[in-house]
N, C-alpha and C positions, 0 to 999 in steps of 0.2 A: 273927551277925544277918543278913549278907546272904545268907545261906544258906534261914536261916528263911524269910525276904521272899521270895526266889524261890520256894520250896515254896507258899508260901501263895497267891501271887499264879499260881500252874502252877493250883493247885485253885479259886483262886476262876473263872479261865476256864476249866476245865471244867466247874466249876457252870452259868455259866453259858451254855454250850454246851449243856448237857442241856435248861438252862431253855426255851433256843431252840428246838432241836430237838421238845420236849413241847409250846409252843408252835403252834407254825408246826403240828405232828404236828395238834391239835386242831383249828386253824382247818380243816385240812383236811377234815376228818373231818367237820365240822360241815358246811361247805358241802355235800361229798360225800352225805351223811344228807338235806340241806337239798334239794338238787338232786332222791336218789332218791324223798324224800316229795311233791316237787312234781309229777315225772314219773305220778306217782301218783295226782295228788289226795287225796293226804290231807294237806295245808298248808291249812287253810282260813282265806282271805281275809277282813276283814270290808269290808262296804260299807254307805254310808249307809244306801243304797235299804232293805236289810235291814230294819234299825233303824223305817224308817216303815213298811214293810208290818207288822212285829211291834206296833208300835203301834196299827193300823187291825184288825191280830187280836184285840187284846186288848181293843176297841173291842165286835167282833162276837161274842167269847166272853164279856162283860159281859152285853149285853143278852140274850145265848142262856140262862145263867145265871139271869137276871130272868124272863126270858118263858116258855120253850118246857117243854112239859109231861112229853114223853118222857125217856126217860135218856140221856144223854152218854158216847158212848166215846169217848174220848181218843186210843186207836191211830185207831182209823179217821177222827176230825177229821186228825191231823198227816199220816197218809196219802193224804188228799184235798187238803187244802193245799198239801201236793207235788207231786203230780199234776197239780191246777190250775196251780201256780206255772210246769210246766215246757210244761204245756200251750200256755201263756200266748206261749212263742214260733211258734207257728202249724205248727210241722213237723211232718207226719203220722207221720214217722217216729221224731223223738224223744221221748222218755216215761220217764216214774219206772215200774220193776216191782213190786207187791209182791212177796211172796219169795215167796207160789204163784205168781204171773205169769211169775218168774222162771225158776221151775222149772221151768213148763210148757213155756218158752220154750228151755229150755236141752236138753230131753226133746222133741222135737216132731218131731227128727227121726229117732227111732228108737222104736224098741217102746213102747205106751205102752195104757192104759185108759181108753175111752171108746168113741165109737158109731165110729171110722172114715170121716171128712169130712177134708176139705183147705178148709181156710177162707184168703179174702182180701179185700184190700178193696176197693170199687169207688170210684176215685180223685174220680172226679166227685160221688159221694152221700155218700161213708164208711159207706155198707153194710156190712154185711161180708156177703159172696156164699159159697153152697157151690160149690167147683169141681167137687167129683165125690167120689165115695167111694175108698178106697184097693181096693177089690175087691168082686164082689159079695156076696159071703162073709160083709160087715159089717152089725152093727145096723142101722145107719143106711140101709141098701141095702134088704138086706128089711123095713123099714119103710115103704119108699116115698119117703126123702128122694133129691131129683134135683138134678143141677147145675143151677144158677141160683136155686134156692132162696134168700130172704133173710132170716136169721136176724132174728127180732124181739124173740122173751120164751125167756128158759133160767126152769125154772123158777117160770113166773109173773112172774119181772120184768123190765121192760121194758131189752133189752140195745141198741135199738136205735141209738144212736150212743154206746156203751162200746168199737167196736174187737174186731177179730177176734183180740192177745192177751188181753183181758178175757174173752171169752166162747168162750174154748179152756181156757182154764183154772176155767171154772162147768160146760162139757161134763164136760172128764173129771172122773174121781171112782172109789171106788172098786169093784172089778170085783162083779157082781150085783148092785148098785145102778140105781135107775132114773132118769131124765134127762126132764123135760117139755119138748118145745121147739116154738115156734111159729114156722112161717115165712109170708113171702109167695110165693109165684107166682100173677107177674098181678097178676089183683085178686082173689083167692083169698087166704083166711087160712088155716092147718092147723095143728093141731095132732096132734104124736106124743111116744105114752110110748115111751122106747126105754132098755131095758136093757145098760150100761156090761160090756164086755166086755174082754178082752188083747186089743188089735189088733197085728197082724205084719206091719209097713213094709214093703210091699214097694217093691226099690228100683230094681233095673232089668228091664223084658222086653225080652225078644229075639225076635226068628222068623227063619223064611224065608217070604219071598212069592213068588209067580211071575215069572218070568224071572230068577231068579236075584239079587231086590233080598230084601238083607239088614235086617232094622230094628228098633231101637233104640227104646225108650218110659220114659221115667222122668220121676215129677211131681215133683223136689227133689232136688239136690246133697245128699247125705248126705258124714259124712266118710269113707265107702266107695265112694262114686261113680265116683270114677276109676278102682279096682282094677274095680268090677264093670265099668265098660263097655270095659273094655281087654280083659278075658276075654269079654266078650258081641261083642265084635268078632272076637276072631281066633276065636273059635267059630262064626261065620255065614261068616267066612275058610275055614274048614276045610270048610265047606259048599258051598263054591262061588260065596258072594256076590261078584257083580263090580261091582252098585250098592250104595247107602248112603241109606239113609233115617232120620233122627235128629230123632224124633218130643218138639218142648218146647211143646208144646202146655198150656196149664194148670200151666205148671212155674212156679212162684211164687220160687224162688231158694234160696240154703242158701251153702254153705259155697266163698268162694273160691278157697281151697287147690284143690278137688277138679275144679271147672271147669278151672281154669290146665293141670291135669294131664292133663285130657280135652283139652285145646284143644293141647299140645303133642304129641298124636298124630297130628293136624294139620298143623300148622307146621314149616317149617324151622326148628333148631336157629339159636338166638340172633335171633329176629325179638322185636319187638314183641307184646306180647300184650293186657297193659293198661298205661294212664296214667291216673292218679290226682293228684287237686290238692285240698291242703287249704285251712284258714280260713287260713294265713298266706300264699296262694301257691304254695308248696313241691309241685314236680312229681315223681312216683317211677315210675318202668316198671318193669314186669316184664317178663320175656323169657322163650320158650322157652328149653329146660336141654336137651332129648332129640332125637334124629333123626325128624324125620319116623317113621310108620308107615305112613297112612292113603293109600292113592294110589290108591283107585276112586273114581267119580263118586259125590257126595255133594247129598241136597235136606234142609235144615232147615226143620221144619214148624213154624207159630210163630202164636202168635192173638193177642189186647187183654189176657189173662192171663199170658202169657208175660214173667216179669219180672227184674230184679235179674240174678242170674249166668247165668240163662237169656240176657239180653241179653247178658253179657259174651260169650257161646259165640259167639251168633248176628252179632255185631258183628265178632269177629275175622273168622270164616270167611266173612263178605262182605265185607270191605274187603279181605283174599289174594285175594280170586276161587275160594276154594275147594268153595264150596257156592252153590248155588241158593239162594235163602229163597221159600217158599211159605204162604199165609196170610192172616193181616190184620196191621196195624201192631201192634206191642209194646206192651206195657205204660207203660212209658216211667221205669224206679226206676232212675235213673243215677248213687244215692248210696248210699254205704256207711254202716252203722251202729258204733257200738265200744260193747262193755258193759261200763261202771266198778262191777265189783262192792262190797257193804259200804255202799251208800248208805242211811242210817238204815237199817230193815230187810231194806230190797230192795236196787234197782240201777238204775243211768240207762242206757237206752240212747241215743248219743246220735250226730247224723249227723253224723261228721270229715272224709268226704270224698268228692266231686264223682270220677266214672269216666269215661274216655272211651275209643273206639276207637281200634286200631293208627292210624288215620287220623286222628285227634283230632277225632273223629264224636261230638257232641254226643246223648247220647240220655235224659238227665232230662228229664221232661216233654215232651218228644218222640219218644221211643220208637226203633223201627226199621223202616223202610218193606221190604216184600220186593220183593222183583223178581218173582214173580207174583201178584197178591192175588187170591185167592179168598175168599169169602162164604159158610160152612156155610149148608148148605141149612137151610130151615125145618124139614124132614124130620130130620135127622141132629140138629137144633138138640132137637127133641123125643123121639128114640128114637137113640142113635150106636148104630148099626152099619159094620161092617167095607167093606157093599155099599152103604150111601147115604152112606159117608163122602166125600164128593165134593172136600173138600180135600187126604183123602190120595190119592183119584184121581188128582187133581191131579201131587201128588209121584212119583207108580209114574208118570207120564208123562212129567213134566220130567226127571227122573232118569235116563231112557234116551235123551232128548234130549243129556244132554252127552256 
């Protein structure tokens, strides 16, 4: 018997050994899940606040029900609702996308169908301004649309404070198709039919200019940015350029990866490059990874357009001392967005985090001042040309100054 008893009681503690182990194994697993679904946002929380606004809907979708004589879509009520809902915190930058919004937004900066504009927005109005066309090449060029243009009606309806992704995404459509769009300049109203075409991003130009100043033009960090202008450098290098002119002029921003990469052809290996602070505090740098490349005298040419990663570039390489900046004050977008895809249809973009310079140079809504400001002429403001361009004047002359 006491034979048995030991056998019995060996198995009952490895029973329950196992039980533990399967245990303890789940709790894990479950947190582990719990953790990776939160990280994620897909854990949704409830909150009172919910509960009463869904109440005050069901209020407005009564009486809508009672009264209104049109027909009721359902997607596009819960779409607007959301929209409003997140509207509701006042940040120009955060927003629900639908899933064309999304799309267009996710595509915008590579080859895509429509007239070929670069749309933004004017911080003080919420315009949304034409910055210039991608070439003259495009619909929208030979039709007559010009930078500063203020989009008002796509199609007849009034886009006037829906926001430059709203109304990038009612532009394009599909290719031979036609686009109504009405703008202001001035006090001028216009309207143009413009026929929807493939437009071909272009992403960086390069030249040579006289005395030997090299230079650099791209409106948007694509995520090829860095490789093109690493070869569009050491190809005005093989040239002879002994200056650097790096024209972000109307460069509205894109992709951080690809600035960090441009700006470490710059810097010393292991400097500061950005610092960034989110809603909890929590500060993270980035650093240069590569050796220096760049060691000729360099002018960054920079306007009130000039925004987002454009500032990151333009921030670094004035706080090194590496570049002149010539121009007007920056745009001033000194926050980053993140987009949580799978939200109802679409996706939130939403702003997680506050940037600042190697020098913890504050430039959300303040921008960045150059160290020589120049004021396009009326002239160049009306017609740019390469001869009344009077700010890149400007640059071909500071630039042989250092």
């Amino acid at each position: 018997m006491e034979e048995e008893d030991k056998k019995y009681f060996q198995n009952v503690k490895i029973i329950l050994a196992i039980l533990i182990t399967f245990v303890v194994t789940l709790c894990g697993t479950i947190f582990i899940y719990y953790s990776y679904l939160s990280n994620r946002s897909l854990i949704v929380k409830k909150y009172d606040s919910s509960e009463e606004i869904s109440t005050y809907l069901d209020e407005v979708r009564t009486k809508i029900e009672d009264e209104y004589i049109g027909e009721i879509d359902d997607e596009a009520l819960k779409e607007a609702a959301i929209k409003g809902y997140v509207s509701g915190l006042g940040d120009q930058y955060t927003e629900y996308l639908t899933q064309s919004e999304w799309e267009n937004l996710s595509s915008e900066l590579s080859d895509f169908v429509g007239i070929g504009v670069y749309l933004t927005e004017n911080k003080n109005t919420n315009e949304t301004v034409i910055l210039g066309t991608v070439s003259e090449d495009t619909p929208a060029a030979k039709a007559g649309i010009k930078a500063g243009d203020i989009i008002i009606e796509v199609n007849l309806e009034d886009v006037s404070t829906k926001g430059s992704d709203y109304i990038s995404s009612k532009v394009k459509g599909e290719e031979g198709t036609k686009v109504k769009i009405k703008v202001k300049r001035g006090e001028e109203e216009l309207t143009f039919d413009i026929e929807r075409q493939s437009i071909k991003m272009y992403k960086i130009k390069s030249e040579m200019l006289e005395n030997n100043i090299g230079y650099i033009d791209f409106d948007s960090f694509t995520d090829t940015s860095d490789e093109e202008f690493a070869t569009a450098y050491d190809d005005l290098k093989s040239k002879g350029a002994k200056y650097l002119i790096v024209d972000l002029r109307d460069n509205s921003g894109g992709y951080v990866t690809s600035v960090l990469n441009i700006a470490d052809l710059f810097v010393e290996k292991g400097k500061t490059l950005l610092i960034t602070k989110n809603n909890k505090g929590e500060i993270q740098k980035e650093f240069s990874k590569t050796d220096k490349v760049i060691d000729i005298p360099v002018v960054v040419l920079v306007n009130n357009y000039s925004a987002s990663a454009s500032e990151i570039l333009t921030g670094i390489l004035k706080d090194y001392g590496i570049a002149k900046i010539v121009g007007t004050n920056t745009y001033g977008k000194g926050v980053m967005q993140t987009i949580f895809p799978n939200v109802y249809k679409g996706a939130l973009k939403i702003t997680t985090a506050e940037y600042f310079s190697p020098n913890e140079n504050k430039i959300n809504e303040v921008g960045i001042k150059p160290d020589v400001e120049v004021q396009l002429s009326e002239e160049a403001t009306e017609n740019l040309t390469r001869e009344n361009d009077n700010q890149l004047q400007k640059a071909i002359e500071v630039v042989q100054e250092k």
